[in-house]
N, C-alpha and C positions, 0 to 999 in steps of 0.2 A: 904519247898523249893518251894514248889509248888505256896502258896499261895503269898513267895516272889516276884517270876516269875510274878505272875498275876498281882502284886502291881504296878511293876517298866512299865509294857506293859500299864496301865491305865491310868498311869503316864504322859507318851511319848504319850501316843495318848490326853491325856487330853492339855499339851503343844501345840503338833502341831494343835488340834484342834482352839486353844487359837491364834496361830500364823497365820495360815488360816484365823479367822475370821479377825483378825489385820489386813492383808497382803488384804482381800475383802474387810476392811474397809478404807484402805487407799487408795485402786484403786477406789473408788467412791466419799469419801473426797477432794483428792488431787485435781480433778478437780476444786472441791468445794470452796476450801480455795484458791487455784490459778486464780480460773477464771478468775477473774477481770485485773490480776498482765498478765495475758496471754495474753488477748487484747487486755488491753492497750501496751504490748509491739509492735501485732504485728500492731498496729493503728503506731505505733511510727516510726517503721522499714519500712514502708510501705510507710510512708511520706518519710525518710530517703532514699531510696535506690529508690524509685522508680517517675518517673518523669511523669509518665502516670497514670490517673484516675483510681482508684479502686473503683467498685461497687459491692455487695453481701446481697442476702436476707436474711439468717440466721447462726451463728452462733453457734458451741457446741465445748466442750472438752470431750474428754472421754479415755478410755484404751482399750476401747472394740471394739471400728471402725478398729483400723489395730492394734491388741494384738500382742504382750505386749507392744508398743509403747505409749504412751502420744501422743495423737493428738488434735490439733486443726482444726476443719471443717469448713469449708466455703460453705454454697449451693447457688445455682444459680450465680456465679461469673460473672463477665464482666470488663475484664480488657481493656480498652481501649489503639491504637499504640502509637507512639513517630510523633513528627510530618516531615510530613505535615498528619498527619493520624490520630491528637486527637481525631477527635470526631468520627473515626470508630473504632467496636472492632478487639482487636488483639486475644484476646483469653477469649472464652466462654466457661465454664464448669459447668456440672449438680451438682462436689462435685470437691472440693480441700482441700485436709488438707494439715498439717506443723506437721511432727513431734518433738518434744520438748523433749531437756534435763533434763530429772526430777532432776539430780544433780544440774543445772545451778539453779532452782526455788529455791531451800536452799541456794545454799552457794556462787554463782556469784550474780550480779547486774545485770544480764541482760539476759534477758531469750534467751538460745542457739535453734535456729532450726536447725534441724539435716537430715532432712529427707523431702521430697516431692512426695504425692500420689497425680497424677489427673487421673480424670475416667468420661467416657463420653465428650471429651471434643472437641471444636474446633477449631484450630491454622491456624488465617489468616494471613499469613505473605504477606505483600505486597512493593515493590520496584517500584518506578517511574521511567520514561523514565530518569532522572539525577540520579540514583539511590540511591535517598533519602530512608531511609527503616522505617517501622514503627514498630521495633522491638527493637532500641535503645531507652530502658524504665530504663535502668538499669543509674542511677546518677552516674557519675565518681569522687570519691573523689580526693581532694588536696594528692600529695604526705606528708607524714609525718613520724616522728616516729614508728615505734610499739612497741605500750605498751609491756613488758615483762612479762604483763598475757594475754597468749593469749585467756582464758574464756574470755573476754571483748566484744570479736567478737559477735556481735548478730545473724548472720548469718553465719553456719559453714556447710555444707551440707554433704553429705555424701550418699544421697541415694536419685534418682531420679527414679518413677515409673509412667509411662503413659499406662491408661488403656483403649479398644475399643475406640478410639478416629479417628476424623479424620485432618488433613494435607491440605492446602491448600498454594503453594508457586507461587505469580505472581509476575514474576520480568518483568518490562516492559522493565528497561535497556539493558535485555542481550536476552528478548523474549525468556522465558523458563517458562514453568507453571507445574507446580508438583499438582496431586490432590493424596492424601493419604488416603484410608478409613480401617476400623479395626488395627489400629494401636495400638500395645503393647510395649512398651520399659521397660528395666530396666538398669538404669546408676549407678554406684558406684564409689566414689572415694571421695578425699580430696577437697571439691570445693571452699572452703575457701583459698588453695592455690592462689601465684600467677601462680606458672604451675603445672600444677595433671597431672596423667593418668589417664583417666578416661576406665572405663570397661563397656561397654556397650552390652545389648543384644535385637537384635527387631525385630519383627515378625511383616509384612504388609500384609494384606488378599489381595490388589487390590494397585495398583501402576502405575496411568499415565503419561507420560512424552511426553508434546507437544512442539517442537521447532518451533519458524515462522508458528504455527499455523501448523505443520504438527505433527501426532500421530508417535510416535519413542515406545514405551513400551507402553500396552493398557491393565488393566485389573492382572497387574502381581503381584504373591506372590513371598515375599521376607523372607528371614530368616538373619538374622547377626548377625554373631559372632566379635564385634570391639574391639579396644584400641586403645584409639585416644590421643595424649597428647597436654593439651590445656596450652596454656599463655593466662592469662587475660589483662596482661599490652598490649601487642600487638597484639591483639583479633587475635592468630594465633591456627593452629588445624593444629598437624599433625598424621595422620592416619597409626600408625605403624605398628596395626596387623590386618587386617577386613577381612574376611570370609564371604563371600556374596554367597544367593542362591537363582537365578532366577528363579523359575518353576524347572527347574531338570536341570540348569546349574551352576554351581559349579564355583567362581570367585574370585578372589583375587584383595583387592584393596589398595591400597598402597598411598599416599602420604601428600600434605600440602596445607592447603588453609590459605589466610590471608585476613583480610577484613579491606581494605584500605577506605581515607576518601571518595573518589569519586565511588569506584568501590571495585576490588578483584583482589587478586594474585592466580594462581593457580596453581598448578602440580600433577596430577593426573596422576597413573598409573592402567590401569585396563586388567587384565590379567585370558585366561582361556587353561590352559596348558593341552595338551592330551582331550582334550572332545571328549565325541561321538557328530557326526553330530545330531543323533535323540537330545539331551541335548540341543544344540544349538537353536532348531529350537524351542523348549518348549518356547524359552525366545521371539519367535517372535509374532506378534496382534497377535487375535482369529482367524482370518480369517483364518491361517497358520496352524491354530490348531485345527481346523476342518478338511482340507487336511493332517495334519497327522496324525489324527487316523485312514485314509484308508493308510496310506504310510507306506512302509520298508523301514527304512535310515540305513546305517552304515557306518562307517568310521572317521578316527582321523581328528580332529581339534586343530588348535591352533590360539586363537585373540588374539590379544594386540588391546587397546585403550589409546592413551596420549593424554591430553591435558595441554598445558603449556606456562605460560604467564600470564600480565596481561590483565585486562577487566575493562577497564576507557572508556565511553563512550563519556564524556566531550571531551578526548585529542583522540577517535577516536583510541584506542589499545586494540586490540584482542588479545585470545591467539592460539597459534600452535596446530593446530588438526592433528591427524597422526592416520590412523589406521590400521591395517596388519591382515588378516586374511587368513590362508594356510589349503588348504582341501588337505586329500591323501586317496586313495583307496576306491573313494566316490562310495557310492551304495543307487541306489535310484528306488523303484518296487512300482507304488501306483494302488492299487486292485488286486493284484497279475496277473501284466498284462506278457505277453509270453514271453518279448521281454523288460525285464529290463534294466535301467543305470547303466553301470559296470564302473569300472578304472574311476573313476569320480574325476579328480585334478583339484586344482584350488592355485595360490599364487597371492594375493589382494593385495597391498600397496597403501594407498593415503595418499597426503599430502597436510594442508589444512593452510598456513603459514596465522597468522594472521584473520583467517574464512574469508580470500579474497579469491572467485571460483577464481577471475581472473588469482592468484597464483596458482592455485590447480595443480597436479600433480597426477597420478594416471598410477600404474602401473601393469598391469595382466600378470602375466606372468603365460606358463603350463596350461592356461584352455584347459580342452579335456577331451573325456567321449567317449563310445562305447555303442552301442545298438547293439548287435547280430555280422555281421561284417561289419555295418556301424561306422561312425565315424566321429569324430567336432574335430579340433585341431585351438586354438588359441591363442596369445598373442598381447597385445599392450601397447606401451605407448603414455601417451596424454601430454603434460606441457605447463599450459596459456587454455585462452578461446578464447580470440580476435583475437589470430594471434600463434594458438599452431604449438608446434612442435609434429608432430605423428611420431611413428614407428609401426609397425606390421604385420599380416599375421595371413592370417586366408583359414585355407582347412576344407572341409567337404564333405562327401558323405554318405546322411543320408535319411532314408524315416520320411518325417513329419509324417504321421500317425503311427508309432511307438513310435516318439521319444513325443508327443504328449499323446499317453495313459503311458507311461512310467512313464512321469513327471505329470497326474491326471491335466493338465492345465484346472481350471474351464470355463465353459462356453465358449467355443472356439474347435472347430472340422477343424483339418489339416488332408492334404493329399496331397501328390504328393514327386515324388523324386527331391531334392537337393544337387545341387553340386555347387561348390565354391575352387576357389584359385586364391588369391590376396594378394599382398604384399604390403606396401605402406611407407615409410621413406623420410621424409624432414616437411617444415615446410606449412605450409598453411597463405596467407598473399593476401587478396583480394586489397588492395592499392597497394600493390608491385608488383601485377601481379605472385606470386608465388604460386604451388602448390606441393605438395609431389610429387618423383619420385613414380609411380602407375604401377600396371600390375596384368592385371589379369580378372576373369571372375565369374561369376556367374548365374545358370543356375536352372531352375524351371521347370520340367514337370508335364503336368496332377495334375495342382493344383488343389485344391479345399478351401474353407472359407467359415465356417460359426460361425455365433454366436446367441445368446440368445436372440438378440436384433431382430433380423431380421429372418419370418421363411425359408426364401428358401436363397441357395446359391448360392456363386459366382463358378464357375465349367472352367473346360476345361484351367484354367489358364497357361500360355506358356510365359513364360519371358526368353530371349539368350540376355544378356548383357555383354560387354568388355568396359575395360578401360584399357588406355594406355598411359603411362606419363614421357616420359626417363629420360627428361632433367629438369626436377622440375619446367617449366615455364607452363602461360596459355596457351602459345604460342602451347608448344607442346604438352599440353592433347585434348585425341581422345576419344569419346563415342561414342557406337555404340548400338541401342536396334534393334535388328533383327531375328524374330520378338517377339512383345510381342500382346497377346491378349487374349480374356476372354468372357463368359460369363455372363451373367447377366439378370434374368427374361426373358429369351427365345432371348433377342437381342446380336448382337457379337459384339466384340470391337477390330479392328486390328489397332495398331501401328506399325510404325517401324522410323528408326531415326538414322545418321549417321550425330554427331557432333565433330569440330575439328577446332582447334586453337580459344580459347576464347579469345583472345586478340583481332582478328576480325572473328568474327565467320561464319565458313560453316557449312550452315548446310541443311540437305536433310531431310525433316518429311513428313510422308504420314500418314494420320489418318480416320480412317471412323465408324461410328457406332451411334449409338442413347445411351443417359445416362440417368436415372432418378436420379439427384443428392441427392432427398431427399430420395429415396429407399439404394443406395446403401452407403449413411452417417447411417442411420440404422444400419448397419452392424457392424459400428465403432463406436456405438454411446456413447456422450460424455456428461458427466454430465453439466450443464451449457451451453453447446452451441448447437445451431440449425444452420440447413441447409436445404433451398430445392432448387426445379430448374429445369428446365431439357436442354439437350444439346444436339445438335443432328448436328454432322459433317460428311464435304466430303472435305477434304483440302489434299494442295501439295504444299510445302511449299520451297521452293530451292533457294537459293542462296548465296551472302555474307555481313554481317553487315554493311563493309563500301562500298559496291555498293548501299545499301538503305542509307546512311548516305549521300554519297554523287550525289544523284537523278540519278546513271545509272542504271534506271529499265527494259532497254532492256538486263541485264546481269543478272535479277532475271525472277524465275517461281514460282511465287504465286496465285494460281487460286481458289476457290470452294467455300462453302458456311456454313456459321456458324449461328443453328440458337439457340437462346435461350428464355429461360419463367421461370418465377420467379426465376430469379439469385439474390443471396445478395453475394451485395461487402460491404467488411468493409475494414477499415484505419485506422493506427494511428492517421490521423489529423481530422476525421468525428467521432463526438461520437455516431452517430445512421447509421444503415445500408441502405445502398443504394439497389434500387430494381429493376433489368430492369424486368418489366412484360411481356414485348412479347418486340422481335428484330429480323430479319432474315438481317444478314451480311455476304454479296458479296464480295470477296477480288479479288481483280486484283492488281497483282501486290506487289506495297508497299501502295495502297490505300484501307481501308476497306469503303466502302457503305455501308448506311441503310435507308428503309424508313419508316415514322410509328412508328418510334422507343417510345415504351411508360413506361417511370419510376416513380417512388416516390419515394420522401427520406420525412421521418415522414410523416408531414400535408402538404408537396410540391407535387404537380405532373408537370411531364413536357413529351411532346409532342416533337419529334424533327427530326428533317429530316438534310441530310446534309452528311459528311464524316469526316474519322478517316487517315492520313497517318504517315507512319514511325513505324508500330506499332507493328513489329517485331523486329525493334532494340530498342524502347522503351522498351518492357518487355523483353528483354534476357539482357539491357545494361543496371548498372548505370547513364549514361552519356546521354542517349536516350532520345529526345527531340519528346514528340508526338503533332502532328500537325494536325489541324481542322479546319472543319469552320459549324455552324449548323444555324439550325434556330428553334427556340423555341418558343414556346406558352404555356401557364401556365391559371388554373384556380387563384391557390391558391402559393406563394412562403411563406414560413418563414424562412426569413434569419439567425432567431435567433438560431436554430436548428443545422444550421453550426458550429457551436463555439465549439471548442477543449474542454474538461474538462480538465485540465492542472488545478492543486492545488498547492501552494508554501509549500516548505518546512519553516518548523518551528522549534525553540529550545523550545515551551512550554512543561510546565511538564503532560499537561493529558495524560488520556489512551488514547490509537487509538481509539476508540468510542466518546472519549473527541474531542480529533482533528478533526476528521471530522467531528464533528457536529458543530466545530467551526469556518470550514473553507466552512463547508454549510451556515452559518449564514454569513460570511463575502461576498459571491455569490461570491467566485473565479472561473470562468471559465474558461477565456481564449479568445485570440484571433480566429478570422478566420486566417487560415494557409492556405496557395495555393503554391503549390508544385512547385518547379525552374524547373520541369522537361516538365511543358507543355507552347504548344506555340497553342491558340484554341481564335478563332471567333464565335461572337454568335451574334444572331440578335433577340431579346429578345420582348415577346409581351406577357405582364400577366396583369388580369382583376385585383388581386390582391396581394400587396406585402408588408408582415409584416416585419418590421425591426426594433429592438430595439424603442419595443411600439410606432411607425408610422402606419399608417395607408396608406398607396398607392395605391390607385387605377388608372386604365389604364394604365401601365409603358410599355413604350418601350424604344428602343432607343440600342445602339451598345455598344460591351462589348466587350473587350479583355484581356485575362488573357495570359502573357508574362512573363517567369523567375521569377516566383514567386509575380508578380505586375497586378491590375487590374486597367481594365483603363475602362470608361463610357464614352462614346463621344453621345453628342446631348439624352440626355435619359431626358424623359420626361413620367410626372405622376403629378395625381392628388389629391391633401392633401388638406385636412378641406375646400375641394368644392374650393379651389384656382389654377389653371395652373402652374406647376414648370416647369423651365427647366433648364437641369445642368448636367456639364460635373465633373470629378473628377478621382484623383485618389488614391490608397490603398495599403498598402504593409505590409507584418507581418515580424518585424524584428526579432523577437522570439515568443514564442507560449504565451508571455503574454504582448508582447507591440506590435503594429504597429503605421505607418504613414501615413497621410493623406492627401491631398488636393483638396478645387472643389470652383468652381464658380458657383454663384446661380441665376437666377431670378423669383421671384415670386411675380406678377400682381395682385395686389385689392384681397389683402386675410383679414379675420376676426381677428384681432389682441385677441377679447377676446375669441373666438376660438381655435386659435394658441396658449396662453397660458394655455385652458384647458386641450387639446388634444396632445400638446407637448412636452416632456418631460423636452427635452433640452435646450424649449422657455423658460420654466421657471427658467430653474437657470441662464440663461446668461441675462433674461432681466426680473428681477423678477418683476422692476417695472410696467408691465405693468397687473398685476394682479387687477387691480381698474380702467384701460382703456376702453374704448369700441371703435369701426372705424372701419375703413378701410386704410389699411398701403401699401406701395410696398416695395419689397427688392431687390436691386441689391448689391451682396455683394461675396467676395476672402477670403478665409481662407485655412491657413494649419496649422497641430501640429502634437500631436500623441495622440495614445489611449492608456488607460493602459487593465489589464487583464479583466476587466468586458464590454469593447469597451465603457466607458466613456471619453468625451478629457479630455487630461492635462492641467488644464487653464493656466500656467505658460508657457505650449509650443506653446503657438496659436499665429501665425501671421498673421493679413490679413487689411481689411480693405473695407468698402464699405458705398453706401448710403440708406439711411434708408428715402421713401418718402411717407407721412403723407398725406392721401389724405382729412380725418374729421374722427377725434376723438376726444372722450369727455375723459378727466380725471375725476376722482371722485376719490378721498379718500387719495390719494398719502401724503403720509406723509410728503414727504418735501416742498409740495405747500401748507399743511396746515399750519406747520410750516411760510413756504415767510409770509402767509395769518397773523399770528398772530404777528408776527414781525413789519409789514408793518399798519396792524389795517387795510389792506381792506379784505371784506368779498368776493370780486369775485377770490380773490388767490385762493381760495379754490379749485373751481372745472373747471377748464378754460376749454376753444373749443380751440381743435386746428386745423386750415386746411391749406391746400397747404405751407408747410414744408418742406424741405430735411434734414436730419441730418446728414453730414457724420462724422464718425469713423474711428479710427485705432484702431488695438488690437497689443499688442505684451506687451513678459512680467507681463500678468498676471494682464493689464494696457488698458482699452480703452480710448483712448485721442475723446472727442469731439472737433469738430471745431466748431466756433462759428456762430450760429446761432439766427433768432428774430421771432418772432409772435405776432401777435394782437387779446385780443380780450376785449373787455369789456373797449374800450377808453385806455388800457393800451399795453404798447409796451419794451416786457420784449428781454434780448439779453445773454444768458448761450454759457458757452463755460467752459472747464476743462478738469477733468480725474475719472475714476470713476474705480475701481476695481473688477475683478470678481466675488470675493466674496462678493462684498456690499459695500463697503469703497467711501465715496464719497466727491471729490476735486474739486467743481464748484464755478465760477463765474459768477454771476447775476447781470444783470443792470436793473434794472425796471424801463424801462418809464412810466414818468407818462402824463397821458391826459393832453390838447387835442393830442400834436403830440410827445409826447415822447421826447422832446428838452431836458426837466428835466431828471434828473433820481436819482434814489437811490442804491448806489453799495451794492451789498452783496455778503458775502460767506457762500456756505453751503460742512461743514463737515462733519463726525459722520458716520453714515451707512443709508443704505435706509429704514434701520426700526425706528433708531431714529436719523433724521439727526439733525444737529444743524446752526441755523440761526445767522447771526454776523452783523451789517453794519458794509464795513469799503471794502478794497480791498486787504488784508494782507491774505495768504493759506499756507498751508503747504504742499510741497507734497506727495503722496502718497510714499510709497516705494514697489519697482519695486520685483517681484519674477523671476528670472531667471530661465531656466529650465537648471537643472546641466546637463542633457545629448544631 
């Protein structure tokens, strides 16, 4: 019995042995005998399905890379996007394999993938400003039958795994960038369907999220648990079950996205019901997460986040942003300070219709929190930017230096007690003359500020302000500062100021104290921008807007003295800062004085003496007309320097990087812009003055800038060692055209001078780049400039005479030309002397009047039309010796580079360019 036992066990082990090695030998075979059948399938499928370039440096099959599964591996992959993105990669990975149906290798025709492992890998997905994307690689087949086996399918998926990888998503259309680094997924589902549910699970080590270039989520671990179900026919995804976990906030996300030809459909719902405040704050940058690991939070939260709508950027449609966040029983103690934030509510609602602020709507209601038994109670609402409608109210009676170490506020030291109550309802509409009805006060003792930036503080701080507005007009709001004032570096600063009816404004200001602007910007200081200065006042300022408006200055009291050092002013309309270096300004009145006054703006300096009136209702008034008269001296002006930077918009598809190096290449700047609000006289005397690469030296002469228009009367200067003189005048009718007009004279100047040294000599008279003499110009033109302050040659009209006093031509192409036509050799390079030529331009068209000269026994007689750009429509009469009785007609066409010679008196002519505006 025994020995049977042992027979039948030697047996069984002898079999499974047998089937074992079988079962090793076909997992190393099977690669073996299939390999070929394997890559050429997926060479095949590869072409088939996919529209974007496949590159990889080695290939294997085996059972043992992801057991038990049959894979094919791919190392060093480079799959290139869909266009406009061929020739960048979409996605680069260290290995990819395909797992394979080992049934399909027997008994189908067509080897089934089942499976997809990437590991190491990098997904650049990128979408241009038209939101063309580079990820549409996948070939869309012809609708057809399906075959009724469905093995046929070569590609049938069922299991998608991405391992350590990273994520990179730039969409330029919607300005949203996703960088994803340690990225794990694992997908499963039917993906050979045309709609599956796919099962999704993925784990992100670091997750950033930048909109319009500002960081929204910095650094953040994600966990997700999804079910997403997708249509292929209608590339839609909707997200039915997703479990999302921010850092330790806990989130549900719900909804459907579609990806349309031009853009996306979206409807997102994103939802965190019942969280703790601490959960919350996990999910905010580091910087927040630094501050709380000294912090105690507690207290229920609930957000919602929706967004919905489409996002086609062609047709300019956004979707509906809304988002609701409600705190209750908020408790916030950071370093276990004495005097924690208790009952801390807040109910959030904003609404952001179409991602228009202008639409925006945002409503607080319930903010209020208690320190000890102080207290902040507020709510508001806002709707619109330009002309919103507020309501609100807001009370507080709270020590800053409590509420301050409460909240662990970095890098900022308050102090003093505040109190506040203000209510405010209606709309705010500065064209209408409307403001919210207003009431109310807010009051500041024994302040104190300091910050990180600055080491000593601002101290002794004292602000009593009221506001008062019954009737919802400018008319009847009342501000009163009485007083406010401060310390600062040992000097004091007392205000006080009783302002009322802004529609014509009274107002009573008394100010005095010394400022270092660039000490006490320190304090506040700001990344990207500088400040210095200093200022030092004794003013008393009394009376009413339209008593300065309309010159009753015995019914104002404006007295004392304003002085200032290294002030910068800056402008929308000046791309570089303006500097007054030293100025001490005298007011009487509605007149400011100053003498010595010494500024620079860039490489300009200017010297100025003279006055400033109106210049209290200038800066309190839109409408404010400031009035002047100076006198200037200049070493050095560059006028180029004034010029707006103003760039056009564009529909091109590059990145913002793209564009503006394309719209540097194009030199868009901008006009000179001079503001409708000043009415100022200048008596101008500078040794030198650069202007759209002219050269000027000695310029004087009278300037007024009136409503936006400057005018030059009798201004003279001297160019390439010639006497100009010339009145003119300039206007910007947007910030990328103006118009123009001047009259010129300029006496025995260098013509081949003036062609090398002027810019604008040579495109309007290019012929004279082979002349040599001595020329005069008495000449009228007006047109306009476009955005680079070049004229429009289509919009120029003027006219003047042009007098030849001896010059030599040499080389002119269309005299050599006469020369060759004619068979005489002195065409070639004539003298010309005592000549007048007059002109007219207009249309983009200078008509010559007809004109003779002699020289070399010949007595030639031109007259036509000749084009800005070169096109040239004259009549020639060449007499010939001794006294020109004879002559030989001819026309010359073609361009001034190759004109063309005819005898005969037949022309065609030119066609006119109109300027459309």
């Amino acid at each position: 019995m025994f020995i049977k036992t042992k027979s039948i066990v030697l047996k069984t082990a002898k079999y499974l042995g047998i089937t074992f090695a079988v079962f090793l030998g076909l997992l190393f075979l099977t690669p073996i005998i299939f390999e070929d059948q394997i890559k050429n399938q997926i060479k095949k499928t590869a072409n088939e399905k996919l529209s974007a370039e496949l590159n990889y440096k080695d290939v294997s099959v085996s059972f043992f890379h992801h057991f038990p599964s049959l894979t094919l591996t791919l190392t060093g992959l480079h799959l290139n996007g869909s266009a406009p993105y061929k020739n960048e990669k979409f996605i680069t990975a260290k290995e990819v394999s395909f797992g394979i149906d080992v049934a399909s290798l027997v008994f189908s025709k067509t080897v089934k993938i089942d499976q997809i492992y990437l590991s190491n890998a990098f997904i650049n997905v990128k979408v241009n400003a038209n939101g063309e994307a580079n990820y549409n690689i996948y070939k869309s087949s012809t609708p057809s039958k399906k075959s009724k086996d469905s093995t046929e399918t070569a590609l049938k998926l069922e299991r998608i795994e991405i391992l350590n990888s990273k994520v990179r998503y730039d969409d330029q259309s919607t300005k949203v960038l996703l960088d994803i680094a340690g990225f794990d997924y694992l997908g499963k589902g039917d993906l050979n369907k045309e709609i599956f549910d796919l099962n999704s699970k993925a784990k992100i080590e670091k997750l950033n999220i930048v909109y319009e270039n500002e960081p929204y989520l910095i650094n953040k671990k994600i966990n997700a648990d999804l079910i997403t179900k997708v249509n292929i026919n209608s590339l839609s995804f909707f997200f039915q079950q997703n479990n999302l976990k921010i850092n330790d906030l806990l989130v549900d996300f719900i909804g459907k996205f579609d990806i349309l030809k031009e853009g996306y459909n979206m409807d997102f719902v994103l939802k965190s019901s019942n969280s703790d405040l601490h959960d919350v704050f996990t999910a905010f940058p580091p910087k927040y997460i630094t501050w709380l690991s000294k912090a105690d939070l507690k207290g229920n939260t609930n957000l919602q986040l929706t967004l919905k709508g489409k996002y086609i950027t062609s047709q300019k449609l956004a979707p509906d942003l809304n988002l609701d966040l409600k705190i209750e029983n908020g408790f916030v103690n950071y370093n276990q300070s004495a005097f924690p934030v208790s009952n801390f509510n807040m109910e959030f609602k904003t609404k952001l219709p179409a991602l228009n602020p202008e639409l925006a709507i945002i409503d607080a209601r319930n903010l209020s929190l208690n320190i000890h038994q102080d207290y902040l109670k507020s709510n508001f609402y806002i709707k619109g930017i330009n002309s919103p409608e507020i309501k609100g109210n807001f009370k507080a009676k709270i020590d800053l230096q409590k509420l301050n170490k409460a909240l662990g506020i970095p890098d900022l030291e308050l102090k003093g007690s505040l109190t506040g109550d203000i209510k405010v309802d209606g709309k705010f509409d500065q064209k209408k003359h409307i403001f919210p009805i207003t009431k109310g006060f807010v009051n500041l003792n024994n302040g104190y500020l300091k910050t990180k930036y600055y080491p000593n503080p601002i101290t002794n701080i004292t602000v009593n302000s009221r506001i008062d507005n019954q009737k919802g007009t400018f008319q009847d709001l009342k501000v009163s500062l009485k007083p406010t004032h401060f310390i600062f570096e040992g000097k004091p600063v007392f205000v006080t100021a009783d302002l009322s009816n802004f529609d014509d404004l009274n107002y009573d200001i008394k100010a005095k104290g010394e400022l270092d602007i660039n000490k006490i910007y320190k304090v506040f200081s700001q990344k990207g921008l500088d400040l210095d200065g200093f200022v030092k006042a004794d003013l008393v300022l009394k009376g009413k807007q339209s008593d300065a408006e309309k010159g009753n200055y015995s019914k104002l009291y404006n007295k004392g003295t304003l002085e200032l050092r290294n002030i910068g002013i800056t402008s929308e309309n000046l791309p570089k800062k303006f500097i007054i270096k030293e100025g001490i300004f005298k007011i009487n009145q509605d007149k400011m004085s100053f003498n010595s006054f010494l500024a620079e703006y860039g490489q300009s300096d200017f010297k100025m003496n003279g006055y400033l009136q109106n210049v209290f209702n200038y800066a309190t008034s839109a409408k404010g007309v400031l009035r002047g008269a100076f006198t200037i001296t200049a070493k050095y002006i560059n006028v180029d320097e004034f010029m707006s930077n103003i760039s056009s918009n564009t529909s091109e598809t590059q990145t913002t990087t793209e564009s503006t190096a394309a719209n540097a290449e194009k030199g868009q700047t901008g006009v000179i812009v001079i503001p409708s609000n000043l009415n100022l006289q200048f008596r101008a005397n500078a040794q030198k003055v650069n202007f759209d690469q002219l050269a000027l030296n000695n310029a004087t002469g009278s300037l007024k800038i009136n409503q936006g228009k400057l005018s030059m009367q009798n201004t003279g200067f001297n160019l390439i060692g010639c006497n100009v003189a010339m009145n003119a005048n300039y206007q910007a009718a947007t910030a990328q055209k103006a118009t123009f007009d001047y009259t010129i004279k300029a006496s025995d100047f260098d013509i081949k001078r003036a062609y090398n040294e002027i810019a604008v000599f040579r495109k309007m008279v290019s012929a004279a780049e082979k002349a040599q003499g001595i020329v005069s110009l008495d000449y009228q033109l007006k047109g306009r400039l476009n955005s680079k302050m070049e004229p429009v040659y289509p919009s120029l009209v003027g006219g003047g005479i042009l007098s030849v006093k001896d010059v030599k031509v040499r080389g002119l192409k269309m005299f050599n030309a006469v020369s060759k036509q004619t068979s005489s050799e002195a065409m070639k390079n004539p003298d010309i002397s005592k000549v007048e030529i007059k002109t007219t331009v207009k249309n983009n068209i200078m008509t010559l009047e007809s004109f003779k000269f002699k020289f070399a026994g010949f007595r030639p007689r031109i007259e036509g039309t000749t084009s800005l750009d070169g096109k040239l429509n004259l009549k020639m009469r060449l007499g010939l010796p001794p006294l020109g009785i004879l002559g030989i007609p001819l026309t010359i066409t073609g361009t001034q580079n190759n004109p063309k010679i005819k005898v005969g008196r037949k022309t065609e002519n030119l066609e006119e360019t109109k300027d459309n505006e």
